[in-house]
N, C-alpha and C positions, 0 to 999 in steps of 0.2 A: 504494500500500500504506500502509495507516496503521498506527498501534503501540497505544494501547486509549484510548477515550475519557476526555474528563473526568471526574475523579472529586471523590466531594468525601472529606472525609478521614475517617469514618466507614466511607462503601465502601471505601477505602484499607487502612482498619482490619482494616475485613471481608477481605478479600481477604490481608490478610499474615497474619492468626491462622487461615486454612483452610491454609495455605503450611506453616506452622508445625506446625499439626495432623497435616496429612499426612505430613511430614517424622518427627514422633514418633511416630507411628504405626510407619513403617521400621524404627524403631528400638528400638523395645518401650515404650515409657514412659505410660502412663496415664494418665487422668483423675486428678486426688487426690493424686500419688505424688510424692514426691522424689528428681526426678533424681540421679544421679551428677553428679557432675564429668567424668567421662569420657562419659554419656549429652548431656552440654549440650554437650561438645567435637564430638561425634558431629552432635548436631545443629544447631549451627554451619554444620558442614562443607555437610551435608545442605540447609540452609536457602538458607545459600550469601550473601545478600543483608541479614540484620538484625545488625546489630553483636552478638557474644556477652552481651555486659554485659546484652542488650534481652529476652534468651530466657528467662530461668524465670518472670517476672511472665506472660507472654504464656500459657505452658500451661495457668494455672487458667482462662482465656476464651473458651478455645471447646470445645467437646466431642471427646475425642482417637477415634476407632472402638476397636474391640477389633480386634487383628490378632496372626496369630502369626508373623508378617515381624521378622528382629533383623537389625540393622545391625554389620556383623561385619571390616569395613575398620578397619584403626588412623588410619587419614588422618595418617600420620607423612610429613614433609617428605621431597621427593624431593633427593639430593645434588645444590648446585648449585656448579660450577663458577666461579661467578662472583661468590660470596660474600664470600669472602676477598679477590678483587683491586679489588672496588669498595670507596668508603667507605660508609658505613652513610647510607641515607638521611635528611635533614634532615624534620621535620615542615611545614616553611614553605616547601618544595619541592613540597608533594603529591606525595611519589613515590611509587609504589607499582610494584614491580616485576612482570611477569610470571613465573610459576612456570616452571622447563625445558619442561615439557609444552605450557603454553600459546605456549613461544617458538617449540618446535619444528613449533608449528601453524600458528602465526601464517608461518612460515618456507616451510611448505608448500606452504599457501593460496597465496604468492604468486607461488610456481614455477608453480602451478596454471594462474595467470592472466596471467605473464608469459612462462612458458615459460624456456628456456637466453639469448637471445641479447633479453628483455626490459628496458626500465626501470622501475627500482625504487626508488620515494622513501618513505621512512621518517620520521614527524613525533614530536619525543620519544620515540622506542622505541630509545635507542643497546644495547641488549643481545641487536636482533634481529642487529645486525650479524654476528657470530660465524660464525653459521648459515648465511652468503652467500657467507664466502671459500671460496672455486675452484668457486664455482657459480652466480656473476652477476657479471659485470664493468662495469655499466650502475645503482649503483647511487649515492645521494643521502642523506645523516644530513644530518636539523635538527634543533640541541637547543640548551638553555641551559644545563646542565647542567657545567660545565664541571671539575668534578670526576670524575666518571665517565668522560667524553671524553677527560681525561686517563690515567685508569688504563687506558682499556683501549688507549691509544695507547700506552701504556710496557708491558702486557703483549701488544706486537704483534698485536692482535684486530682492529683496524682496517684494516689492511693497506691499500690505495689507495681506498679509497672516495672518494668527492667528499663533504666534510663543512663542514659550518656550524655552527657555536657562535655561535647566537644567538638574542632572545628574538620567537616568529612575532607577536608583535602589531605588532614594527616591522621584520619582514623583509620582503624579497621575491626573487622567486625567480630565479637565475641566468640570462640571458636564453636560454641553450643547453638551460633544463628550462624553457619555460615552454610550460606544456599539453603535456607531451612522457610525462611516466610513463605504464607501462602497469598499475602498482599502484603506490595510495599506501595505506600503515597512519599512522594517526594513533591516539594513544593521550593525549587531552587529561585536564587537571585537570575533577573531573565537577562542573564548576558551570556557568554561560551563559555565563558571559566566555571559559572555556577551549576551550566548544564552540564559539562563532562564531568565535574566532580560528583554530583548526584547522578546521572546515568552508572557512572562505575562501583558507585556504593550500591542500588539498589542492584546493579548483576549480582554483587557478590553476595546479599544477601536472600534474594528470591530462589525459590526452590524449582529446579526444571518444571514447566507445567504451569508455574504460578505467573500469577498477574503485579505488573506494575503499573500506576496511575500515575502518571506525569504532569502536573501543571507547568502550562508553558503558555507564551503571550501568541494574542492573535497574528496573524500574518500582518495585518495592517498596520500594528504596532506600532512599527519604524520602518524605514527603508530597508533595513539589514535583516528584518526580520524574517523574511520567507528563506536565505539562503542561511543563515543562522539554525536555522528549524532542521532546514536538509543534511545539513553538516550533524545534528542531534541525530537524526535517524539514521544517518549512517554509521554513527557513534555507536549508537544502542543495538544496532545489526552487527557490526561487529565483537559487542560484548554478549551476542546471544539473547538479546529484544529483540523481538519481531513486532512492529506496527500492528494493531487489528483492529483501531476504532478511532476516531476523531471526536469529540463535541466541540464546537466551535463556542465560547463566547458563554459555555455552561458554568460557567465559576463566576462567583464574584466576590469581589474586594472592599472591607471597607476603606473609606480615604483615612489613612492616617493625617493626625492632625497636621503634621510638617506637611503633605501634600496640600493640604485644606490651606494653610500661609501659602504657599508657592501659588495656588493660583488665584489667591486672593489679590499678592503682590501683581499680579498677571495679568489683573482688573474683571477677572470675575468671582462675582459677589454671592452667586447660587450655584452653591455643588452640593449635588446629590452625596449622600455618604456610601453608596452603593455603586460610582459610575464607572468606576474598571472593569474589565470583563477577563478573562481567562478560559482557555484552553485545555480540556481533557484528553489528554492521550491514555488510551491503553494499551498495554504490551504484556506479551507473552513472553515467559520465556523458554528457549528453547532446550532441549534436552543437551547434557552435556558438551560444553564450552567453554572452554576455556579463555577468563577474558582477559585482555593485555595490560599491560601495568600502562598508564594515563602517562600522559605527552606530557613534561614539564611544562614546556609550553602554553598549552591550552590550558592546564590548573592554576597557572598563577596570576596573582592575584595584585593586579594595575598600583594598589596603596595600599599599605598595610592600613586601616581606617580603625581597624578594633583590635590593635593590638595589647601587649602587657603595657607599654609604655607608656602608652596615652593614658589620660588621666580622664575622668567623669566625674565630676561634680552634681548633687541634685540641690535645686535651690526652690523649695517648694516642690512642683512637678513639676518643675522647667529640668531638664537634663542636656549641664554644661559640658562638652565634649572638647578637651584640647591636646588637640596633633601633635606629638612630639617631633618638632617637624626641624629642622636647623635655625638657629637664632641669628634674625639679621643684624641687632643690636644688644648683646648681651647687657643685662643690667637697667634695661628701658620697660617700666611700663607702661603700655598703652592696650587701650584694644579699638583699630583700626576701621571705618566703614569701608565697605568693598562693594556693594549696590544700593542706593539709595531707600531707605527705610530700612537698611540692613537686612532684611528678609529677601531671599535669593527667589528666583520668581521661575526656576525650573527643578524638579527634581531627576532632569540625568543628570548622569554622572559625568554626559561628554561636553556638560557645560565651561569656560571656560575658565569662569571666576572659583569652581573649585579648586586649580591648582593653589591659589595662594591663601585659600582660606586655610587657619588651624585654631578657629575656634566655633565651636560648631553647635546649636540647641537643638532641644527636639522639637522647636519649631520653626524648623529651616532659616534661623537667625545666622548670617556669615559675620568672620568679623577676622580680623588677622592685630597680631599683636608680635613685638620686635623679637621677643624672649621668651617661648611658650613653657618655658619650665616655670620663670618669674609669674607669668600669669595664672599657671595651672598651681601654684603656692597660694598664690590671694586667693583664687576661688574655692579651693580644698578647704582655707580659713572662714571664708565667709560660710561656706557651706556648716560648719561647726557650729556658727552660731548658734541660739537658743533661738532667734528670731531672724531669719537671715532675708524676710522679704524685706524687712526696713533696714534697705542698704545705704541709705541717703544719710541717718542718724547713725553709723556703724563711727561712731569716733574715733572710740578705743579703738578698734579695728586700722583703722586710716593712720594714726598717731603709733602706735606699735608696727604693725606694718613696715610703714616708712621710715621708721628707724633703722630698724632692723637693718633692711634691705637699702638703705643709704636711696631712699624714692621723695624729690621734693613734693611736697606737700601737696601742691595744684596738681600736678602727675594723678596723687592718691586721688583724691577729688574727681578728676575727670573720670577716671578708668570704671573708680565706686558706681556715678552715675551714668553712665554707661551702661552696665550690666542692668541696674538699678531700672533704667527704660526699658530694657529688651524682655528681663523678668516680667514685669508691670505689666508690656504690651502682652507678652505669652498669655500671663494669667487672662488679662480680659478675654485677649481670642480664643482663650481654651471655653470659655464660660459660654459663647457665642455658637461654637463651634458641638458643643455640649446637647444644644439645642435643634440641632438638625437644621433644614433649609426651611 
């Protein structure tokens, strides 16, 4: 089975502005006409696969039909339970959660194929776990994630599962699971590095016969995405996945709050919390195979983004991330704007102002600072506080500080409030964002 030929980026073109058309068509919006904000939220949802920020330029391009089909769904977030008990995803995690519906699918699927008394190994998906207690006993978490692992370990969600808290480009897999599941879900980062490292972990744990479920991004995604995909299938054929099924656009995502700022900064005002879509692959595997040890190459990994070094800070649930990156002015503090309202207004990765960000929130706040160890010192302190949202009043803080660390005093000041904004601004948008569209 293949997934659609190569394209070049014109037919690429062509193909996401007919997607588009059709999609506003559903929904009533015309050739000529100026959507609503609630019509571009709508057709977001509908589209499913083109970033919001990317839809109103797109409708003057191709010719919409006349149709008297409206699109009559609020696409308002479904209540998730597991909101509150996790922390708020990091951008330099690439997390993107699945929505309840799509967990409670993804949950199905695998009773489907594993039955009551099956094994069941999970690749980064620790929020399928939930869904399993007192109804698989035979089940496997790998993740890196070690915040989330935690929360849901302290809200007893985990219950006995066999779990690993580690990163799959240098794991491998417990000699008692190996080739043993009868379903693996892998739910990788949609770039190549994240696809070949989850393709060769689930070979090595799927048992001949057994099924793997693959989340991967629509072909629309990006330009790179349809020859990306084939490079995937041919990955997974050669480790002994055979293709047997597509669902196009069957998964969904909710927006992480850091997506929800990015397209806010982007100038759209209405996102659905449900407007990403994803791709089911299932795959077979096939009867002994032996699969190849992974190309250096294609596993590694563009920035080291989550390593030991880097420092996290939480200041409320704002979660301050600083790159251990080289210091351009040893002994300077500052923390620097890099796009204006300091909220970065894309979540790829191929954008350009990520090179020289190394300070990073979980609400897609950039910021770059001379001396990332000096900065990641003040924030580990401030984080300490007893009160660390009133950073403006942090005296002691600013006067010890800058002793310390020989920081004149205005330096301390500025840097304080600074953070002291970016905090501020997170918390309101979080409160906003809280509230659906």
């Amino acid at each position: 089975m293949t997934i659609v030929p190569a394209v070049t980026y014109d037919r690429f073109a062509e193909m996401r502005d007919r997607r588009v058309a059709v999609a506003a068509a559903t929904i009533g919006i015309s050739t000529g006409s100026v959507p609503s904000e609630e019509q571009l939220a709508h057709l977001a949802w509908h589209v499913g696969v083109v970033e919001p920020s990317q839809l109103a330029p797109l409708l003057s391009r191709y010719p919409i039909p006349v149709t008297t089909a409206r699109c009559t769904a609020s696409h308002r977030q479904v209540p998730d339970p597991l909101q509150e008990l996790l922390p708020l995803p990091h951008p330099l995690d690439y997390e993107w959660r699945f929505e309840p519906r799509t967990r409670a699918l993804l949950a199905d699927r695998c009773h489907d194929f594993a039955r009551d008394s099956g094994a069941i190994a999970l690749l980064g998906t620790p929020t399928l776990v939930p869904h399993f207690c007192g109804r698989t006993r035979d089940l496997l978490l790998v993740d890196s994630n070690a915040g989330v692992m935690s929360a849901l370990d302290r809200a007893d969600l985990l219950g006995t599962v066999e779990r690993s808290l580690a990163d799959l480009r240098s794991w491998s897999p417990p000699r008692a699971w190996a080739h043993r599941a009868d379903v693996v879900v892998g739910d990788p980062p949609w770039y190549p590095d994240g696809f070949a490292t989850f393709v060769h972990a689930a070979a090595l744990l799927v048992r001949p016969g057994g099924t793997v479920l693959l989340c991967v991004p629509d072909v629309l995604t990006r330009p790179s995405a349809a020859p990306e995909l084939q490079d995937v299938q041919a990955l997974a054929k050669r480790v002994g996945l055979s293709l047997q099924h597509v669902q196009p656009r069957s998964l969904r995502y909710r927006t992480p709050f850091f997506e929800y700022r990015a397209l806010h900064a982007a100038g759209v005002t209405l996102v659905p919390h449900d407007w990403r879509a994803g791709t089911l692959w299932q795959l077979t595997k096939r009867p002994v195979v032996a699969a190849p040890e992974p190309h250096a190459d294609s596993l590694s990994a563009p920035l080291p983004l989550n390593c030991a070094e880097n420092t996290e800070v939480a200041l409320g649930n704002v979660r301050l991330r600083v790159l251990d990156l080289p210091s351009r002015a040893s002994g300077k503090l500052a923390f620097d704007t890099l796009v204006p309202g300091d909220t970065l207004p894309s979540v790829s990765r191929r954008h350009s102002v990520r090179a020289r960000a190394n300070v990073w929130t979980s609400g897609n706040s950039v910021l770059t600072c001379p001396d990332s160890r000096l900065a990641a010192t003040l924030l580990y302190q401030l984080g300490a506080r007893t009160s660390p949202l009133t950073l403006r009043d942090a005296t002691d803080t600013i006067v010890e500080f800058g002793i310390r660390h020989h920081i004149p005093l205005e330096d301390m000041r500025q840097a304080i409030t600074k953070i002291d904004e970016i905090v501020t601004a997170e918390q309101a948008a979080y409160q906003t964002y809280c509230s659906g569209i």
